[in-house]
C-alpha positions as CSV (number, residue, x, y, z in Angstrom):
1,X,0.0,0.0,0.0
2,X,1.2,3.3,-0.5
3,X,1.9,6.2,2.0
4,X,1.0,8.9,0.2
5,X,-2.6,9.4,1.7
6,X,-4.0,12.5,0.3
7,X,-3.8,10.4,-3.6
8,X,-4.4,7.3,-1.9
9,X,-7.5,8.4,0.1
10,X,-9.3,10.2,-3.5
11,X,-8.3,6.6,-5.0
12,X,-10.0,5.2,-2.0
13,X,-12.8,7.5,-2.3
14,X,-13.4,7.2,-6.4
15,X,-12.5,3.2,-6.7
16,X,-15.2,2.5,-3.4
17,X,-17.7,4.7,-4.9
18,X,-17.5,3.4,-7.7
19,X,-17.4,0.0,-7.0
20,X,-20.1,0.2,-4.4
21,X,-22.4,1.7,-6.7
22,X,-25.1,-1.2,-7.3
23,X,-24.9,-2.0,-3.7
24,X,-27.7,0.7,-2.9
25,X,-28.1,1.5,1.2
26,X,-31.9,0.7,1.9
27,X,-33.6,-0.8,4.9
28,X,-32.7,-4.8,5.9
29,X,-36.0,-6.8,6.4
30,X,-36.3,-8.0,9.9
31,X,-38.2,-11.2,10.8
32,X,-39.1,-9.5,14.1
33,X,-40.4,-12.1,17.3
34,X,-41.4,-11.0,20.9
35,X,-39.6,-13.4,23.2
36,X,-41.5,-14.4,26.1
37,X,-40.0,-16.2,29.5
38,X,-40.6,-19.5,29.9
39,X,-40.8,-19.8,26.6
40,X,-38.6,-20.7,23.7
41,X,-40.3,-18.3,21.4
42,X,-37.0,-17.9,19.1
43,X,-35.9,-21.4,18.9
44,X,-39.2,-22.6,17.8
45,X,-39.9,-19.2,15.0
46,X,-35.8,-20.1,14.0
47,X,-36.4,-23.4,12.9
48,X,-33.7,-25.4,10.6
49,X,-34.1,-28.5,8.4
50,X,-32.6,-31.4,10.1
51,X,-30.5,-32.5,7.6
52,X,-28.8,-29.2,7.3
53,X,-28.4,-29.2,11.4
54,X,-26.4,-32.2,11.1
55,X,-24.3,-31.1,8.5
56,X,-23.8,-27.9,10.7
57,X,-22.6,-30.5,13.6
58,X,-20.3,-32.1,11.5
59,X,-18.4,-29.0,10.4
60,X,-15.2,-28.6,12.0
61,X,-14.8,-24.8,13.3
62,X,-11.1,-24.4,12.1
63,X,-11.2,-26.0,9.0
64,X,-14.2,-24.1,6.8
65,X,-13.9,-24.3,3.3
66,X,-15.4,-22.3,0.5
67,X,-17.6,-25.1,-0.1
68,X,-18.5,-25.4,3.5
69,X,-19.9,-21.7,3.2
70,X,-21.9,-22.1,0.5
71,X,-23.4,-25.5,0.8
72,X,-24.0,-25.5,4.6
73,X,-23.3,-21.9,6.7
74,X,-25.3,-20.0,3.9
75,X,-28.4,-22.0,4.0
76,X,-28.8,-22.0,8.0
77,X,-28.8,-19.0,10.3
78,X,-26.0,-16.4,11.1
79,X,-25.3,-14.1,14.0
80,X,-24.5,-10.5,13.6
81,X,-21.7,-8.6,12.7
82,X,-21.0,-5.1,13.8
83,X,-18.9,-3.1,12.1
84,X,-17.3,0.0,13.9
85,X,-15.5,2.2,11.3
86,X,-13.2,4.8,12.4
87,X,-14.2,8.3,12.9
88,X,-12.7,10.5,10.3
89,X,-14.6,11.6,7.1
90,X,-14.9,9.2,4.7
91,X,-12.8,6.1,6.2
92,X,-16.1,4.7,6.7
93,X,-15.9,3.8,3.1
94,X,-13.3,1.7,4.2
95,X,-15.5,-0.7,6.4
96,X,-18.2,-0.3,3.7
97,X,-15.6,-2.3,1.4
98,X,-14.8,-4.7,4.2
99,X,-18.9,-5.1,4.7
100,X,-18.9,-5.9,0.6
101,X,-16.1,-8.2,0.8
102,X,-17.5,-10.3,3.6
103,X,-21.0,-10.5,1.9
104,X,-18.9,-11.5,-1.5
105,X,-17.2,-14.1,0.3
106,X,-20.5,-15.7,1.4
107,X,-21.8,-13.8,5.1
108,X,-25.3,-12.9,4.6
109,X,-25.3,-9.0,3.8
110,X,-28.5,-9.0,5.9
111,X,-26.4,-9.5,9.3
112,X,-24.3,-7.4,8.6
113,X,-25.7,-4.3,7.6
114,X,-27.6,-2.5,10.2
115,X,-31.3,-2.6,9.8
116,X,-32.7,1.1,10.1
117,X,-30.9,2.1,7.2
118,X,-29.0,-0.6,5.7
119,X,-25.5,0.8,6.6
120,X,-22.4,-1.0,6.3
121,X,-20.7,0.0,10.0
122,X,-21.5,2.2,12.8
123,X,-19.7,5.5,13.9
124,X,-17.6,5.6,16.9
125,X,-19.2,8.9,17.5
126,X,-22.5,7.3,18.8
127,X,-22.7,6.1,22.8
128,X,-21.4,2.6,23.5
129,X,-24.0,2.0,25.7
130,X,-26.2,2.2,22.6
131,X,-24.0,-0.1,20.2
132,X,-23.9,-2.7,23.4
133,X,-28.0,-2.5,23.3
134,X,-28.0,-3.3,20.0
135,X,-26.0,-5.8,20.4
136,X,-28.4,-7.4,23.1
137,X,-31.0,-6.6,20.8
138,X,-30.0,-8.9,17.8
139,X,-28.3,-11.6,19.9
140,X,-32.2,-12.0,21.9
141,X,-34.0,-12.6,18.4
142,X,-31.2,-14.6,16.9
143,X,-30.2,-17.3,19.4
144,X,-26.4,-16.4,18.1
145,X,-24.0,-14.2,20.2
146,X,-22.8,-11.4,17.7
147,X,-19.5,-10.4,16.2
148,X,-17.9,-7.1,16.3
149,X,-15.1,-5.8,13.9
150,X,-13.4,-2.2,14.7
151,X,-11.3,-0.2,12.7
152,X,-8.9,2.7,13.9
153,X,-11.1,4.6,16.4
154,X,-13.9,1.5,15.7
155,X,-11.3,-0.7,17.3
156,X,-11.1,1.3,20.6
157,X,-14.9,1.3,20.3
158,X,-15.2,-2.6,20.3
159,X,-13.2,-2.6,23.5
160,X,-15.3,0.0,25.2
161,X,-18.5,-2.5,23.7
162,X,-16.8,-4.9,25.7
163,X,-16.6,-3.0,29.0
164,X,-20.1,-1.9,28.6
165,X,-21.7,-5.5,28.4
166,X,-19.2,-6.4,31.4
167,X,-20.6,-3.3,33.6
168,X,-17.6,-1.5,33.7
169,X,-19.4,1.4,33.3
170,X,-22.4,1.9,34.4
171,X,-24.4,-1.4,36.7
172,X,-27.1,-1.4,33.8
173,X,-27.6,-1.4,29.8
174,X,-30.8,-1.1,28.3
175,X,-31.9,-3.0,25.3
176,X,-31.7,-0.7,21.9
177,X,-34.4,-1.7,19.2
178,X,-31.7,-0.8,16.5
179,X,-35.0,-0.6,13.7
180,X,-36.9,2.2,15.2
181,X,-33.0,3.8,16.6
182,X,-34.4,4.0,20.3
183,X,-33.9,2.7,23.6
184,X,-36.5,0.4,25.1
185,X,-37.6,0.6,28.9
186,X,-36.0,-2.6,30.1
187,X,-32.3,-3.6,30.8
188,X,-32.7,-7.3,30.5
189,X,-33.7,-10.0,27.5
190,X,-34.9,-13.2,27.6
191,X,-32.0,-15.4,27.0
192,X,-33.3,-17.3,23.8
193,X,-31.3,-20.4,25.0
194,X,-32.6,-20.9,28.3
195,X,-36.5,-19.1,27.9
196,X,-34.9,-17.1,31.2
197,X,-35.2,-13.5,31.7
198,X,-31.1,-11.7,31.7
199,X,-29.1,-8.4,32.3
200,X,-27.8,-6.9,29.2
201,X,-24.9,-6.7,31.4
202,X,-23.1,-10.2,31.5
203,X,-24.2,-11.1,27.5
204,X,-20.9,-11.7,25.6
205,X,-19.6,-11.7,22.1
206,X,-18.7,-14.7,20.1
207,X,-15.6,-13.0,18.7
208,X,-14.9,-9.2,17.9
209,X,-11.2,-7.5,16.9
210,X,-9.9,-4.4,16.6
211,X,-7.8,-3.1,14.0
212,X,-4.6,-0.3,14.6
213,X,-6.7,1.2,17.5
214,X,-4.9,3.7,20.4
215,X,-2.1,6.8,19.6
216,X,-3.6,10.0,18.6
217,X,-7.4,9.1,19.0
218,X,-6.9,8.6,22.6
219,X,-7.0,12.2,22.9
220,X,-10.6,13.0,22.1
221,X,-13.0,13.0,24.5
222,X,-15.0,10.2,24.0
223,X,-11.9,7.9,24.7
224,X,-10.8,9.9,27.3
225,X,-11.7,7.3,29.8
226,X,-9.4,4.0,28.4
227,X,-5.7,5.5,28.5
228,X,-5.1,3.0,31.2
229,X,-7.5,-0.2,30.4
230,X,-7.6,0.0,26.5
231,X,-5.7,-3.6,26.3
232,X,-7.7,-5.4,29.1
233,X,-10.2,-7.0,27.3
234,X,-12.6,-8.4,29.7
235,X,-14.9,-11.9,30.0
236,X,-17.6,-10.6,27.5
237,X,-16.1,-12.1,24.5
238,X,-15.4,-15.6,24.0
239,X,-12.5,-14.9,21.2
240,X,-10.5,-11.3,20.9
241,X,-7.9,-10.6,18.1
242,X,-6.0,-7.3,18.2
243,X,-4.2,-5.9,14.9
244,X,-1.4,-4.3,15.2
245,X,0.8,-2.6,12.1
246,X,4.6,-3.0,12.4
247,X,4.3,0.7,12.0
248,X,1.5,3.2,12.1
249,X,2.0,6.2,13.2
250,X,-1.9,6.6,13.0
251,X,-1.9,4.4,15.9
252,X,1.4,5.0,17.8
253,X,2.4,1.5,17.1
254,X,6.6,1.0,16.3
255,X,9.0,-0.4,18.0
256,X,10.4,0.7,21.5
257,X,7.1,2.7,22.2
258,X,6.2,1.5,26.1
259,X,2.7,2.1,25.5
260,X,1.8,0.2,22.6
261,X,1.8,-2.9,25.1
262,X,-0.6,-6.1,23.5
263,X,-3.9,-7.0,24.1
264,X,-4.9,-9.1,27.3
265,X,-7.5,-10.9,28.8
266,X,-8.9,-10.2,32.1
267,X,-9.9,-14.0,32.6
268,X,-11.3,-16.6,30.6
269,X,-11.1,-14.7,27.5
270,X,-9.0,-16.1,24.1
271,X,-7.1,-13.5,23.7
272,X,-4.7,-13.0,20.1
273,X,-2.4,-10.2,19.2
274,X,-1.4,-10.3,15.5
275,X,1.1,-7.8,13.9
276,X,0.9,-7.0,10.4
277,X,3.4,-5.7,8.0
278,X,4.8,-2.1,7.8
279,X,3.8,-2.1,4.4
280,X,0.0,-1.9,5.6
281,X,-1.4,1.4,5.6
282,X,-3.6,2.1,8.6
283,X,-6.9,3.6,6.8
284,X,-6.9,1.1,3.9
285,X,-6.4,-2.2,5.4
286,X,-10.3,-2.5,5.6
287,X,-10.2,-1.7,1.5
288,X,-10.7,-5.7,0.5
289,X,-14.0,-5.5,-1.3
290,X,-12.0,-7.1,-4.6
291,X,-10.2,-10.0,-3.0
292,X,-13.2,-11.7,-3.4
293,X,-13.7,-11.5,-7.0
294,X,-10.1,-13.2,-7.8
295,X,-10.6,-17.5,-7.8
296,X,-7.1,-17.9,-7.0
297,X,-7.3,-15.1,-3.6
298,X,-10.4,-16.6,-2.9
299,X,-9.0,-20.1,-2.4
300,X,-5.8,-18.4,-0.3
301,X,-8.4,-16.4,1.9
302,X,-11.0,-19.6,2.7
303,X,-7.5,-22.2,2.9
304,X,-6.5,-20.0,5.1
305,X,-5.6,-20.8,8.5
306,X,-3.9,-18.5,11.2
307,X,0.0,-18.5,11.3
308,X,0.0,-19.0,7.2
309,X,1.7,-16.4,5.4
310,X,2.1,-15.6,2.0
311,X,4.3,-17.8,-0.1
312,X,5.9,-17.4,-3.7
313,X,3.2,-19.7,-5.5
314,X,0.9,-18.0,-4.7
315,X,-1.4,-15.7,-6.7
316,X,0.7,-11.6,-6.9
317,X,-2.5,-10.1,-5.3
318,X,-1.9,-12.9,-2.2
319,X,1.8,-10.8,-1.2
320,X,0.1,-7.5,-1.1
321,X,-2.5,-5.4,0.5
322,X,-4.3,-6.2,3.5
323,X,-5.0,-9.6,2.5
324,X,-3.3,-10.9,6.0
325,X,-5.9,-8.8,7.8
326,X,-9.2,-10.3,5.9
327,X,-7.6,-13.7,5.5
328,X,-7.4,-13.8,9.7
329,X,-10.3,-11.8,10.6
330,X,-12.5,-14.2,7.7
331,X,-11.0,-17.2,9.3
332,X,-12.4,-16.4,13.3
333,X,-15.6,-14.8,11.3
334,X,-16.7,-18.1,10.2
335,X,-15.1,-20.3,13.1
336,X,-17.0,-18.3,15.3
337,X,-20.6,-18.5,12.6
338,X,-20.1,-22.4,12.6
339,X,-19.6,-22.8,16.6
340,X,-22.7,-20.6,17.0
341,X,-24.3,-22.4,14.7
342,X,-23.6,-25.9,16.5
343,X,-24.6,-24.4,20.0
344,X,-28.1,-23.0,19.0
345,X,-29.1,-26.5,17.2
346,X,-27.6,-28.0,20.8
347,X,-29.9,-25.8,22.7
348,X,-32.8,-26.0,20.7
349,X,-32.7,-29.5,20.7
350,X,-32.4,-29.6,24.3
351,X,-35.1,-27.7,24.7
352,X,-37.4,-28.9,22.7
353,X,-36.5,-32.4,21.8
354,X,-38.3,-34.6,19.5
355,X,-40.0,-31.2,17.9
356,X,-36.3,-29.9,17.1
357,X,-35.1,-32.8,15.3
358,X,-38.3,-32.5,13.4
359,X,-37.9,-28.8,12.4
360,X,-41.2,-28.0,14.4
């Protein structure tokens, strides 16, 4: 990638634009139910055919292939994904890409975009108390703890997600309907797993990462807060993976600087710190909305597994760009889609036996 951003961001602008231009923002349809305790209102509306559940059971979380997405994840349900983007104008276009690229590598676009207005990625500039609602909101109606993927001052905002559903801030979080954009009057969900009423505070993530986040955005307001705690990632996601670029100024991250310290995990969370190369540039990593389109990349990116670099064989577009970053980030994406996946059908047939393996 090159460092000469003022070219590199039009480029960015004009090629995403561009390329972006049939996939028109409108509202995502929600199949909307109203969970009730005691009963297991979404695992009997979410209903899967049998013989796909079983091929869901049989999938083995770090080994998905291309073929595994399209003849088996595709067809059954999927939990969220939020996308944070960071907070200058228009590096959101850069998350908007990333959005594309997961929808062109198979995620269904539908749980990705938000619903309201069928946006790729949400602004760090709105509360996190607010994106952690949300977050409550989808994971009551899908059964499916969600995902969350931050970008520059996104990634800081997935921590502080984090802290939010742990409590760190404030005792309670209330639900956010994220379709009519408002809070509801009520802190808890029915837990669609166990038909039992739940704080928000306490829900987790199945996996979330953040991308080049810390240096010079600490110093605005709304991150005034996390100088101290920004790499403490506590028990509210299941699996954490932080980016870092060999060096990016952006985010204060080179060698010999005593505060770019790595991620960890206040407890029982699986916590990953990956460093990519210098070559990365810190707003255009998220670019990756073509990767998709090229057979050979395509292979690399699904064959992929962590710890696999690059190697001379491989396709020219496989030794350059952010294709590290997507190839990683893709690779917990759908180990985390198929062990959702495997632990609603588990509960659902737990709870409702017979009718479960019968689709009813």
């Amino acid at each position: 990638m090159t460092r000469r951003a003022p070219r590199a961001l039009r480029t960015l602008i004009l090629a995403t634009t561009l390329a972006l231009a049939g996939c028109a923002i409108q509202p995502v349809a929600v199949d909307v139910v109203a969970p009730k305790a005691g009963e297991f209102t979404v695992l009997k509306a979410r209903a899967i055919d049998p013989a796909l559940e079983e091929r869901i059971l049989a999938l083995d979380p770090e080994r998905v292939s291309g073929r595994d997405v399209a003849e088996v994840l595709s067809k059954g349900p999927a939990p969220q994904i939020m996308l944070v983007h960071g907070g200058i104008f228009p590096v959101h276009l850069a998350m908007t890409s990333f959005g594309v690229f997961l929808s062109e590598m198979g995620y269904p676009d539908a749980k990705i975009r938000e619903p309201r207005w069928g946006e790729w990625s949400y602004t760090p500039y709105s509360s996190t108390a607010r994106l952690a609602g949300i977050l409550a909101w989808h994971y009551e109606q899908d059964g499916m703890r969600p995902m969350i993927v931050g970008h520059s001052q996104g990634g800081l905002y997935t921590v502080k997600i984090l802290k939010e559903l742990a409590g760190v801030y404030t005792p309670t979080v209330a639900v956010w309907d994220p379709i009519a954009d408002r809070a509801e009057p009520r802190t808890t969900v029915v837990d669609p797993l166990t038909a039992k009423e739940r704080p928000v505070v306490g829900l987790s993530a199945s996996y979330a990462s953040a991308l080049g986040a810390g240096g010079w955005a600490l110093v605005l307001p709304n991150q005034w807060d996390d100088f101290a705690s920004l790499r403490r990632i506590p028990d509210t996601v299941e699996e954490f993976t932080g980016y870092f670029i060999e060096l990016d100024l952006f985010a204060l991250s080179f060698p010999g600087n005593p505060l770019d310290v790595p991620y960890v995990g206040n407890g029982r969370a699986n916590v990953r710190n990956v460093t990519l190369p210098a070559a990365y540039n810190h707003v255009f990593v998220p670019v990756t909305h073509e990767l998709a389109a090229n057979p050979q990349v395509r292979a690399w990116l699904n064959d992929y597994v962590p710890g696999r670099t690059p190697e001379p064989s491989d396709a020219v577009e496989a030794t350059v760009g952010a294709l590290l970053w997507a190839a990683d980030v893709w690779h917990s994406i759908k180990k985390a889609w198929v062990l959702e996946g495997q632990r609603l059908i588990r509960a659902r047939r737990a709870a409702l036996g017979g009718a479960a393996k019968a689709g009813g």
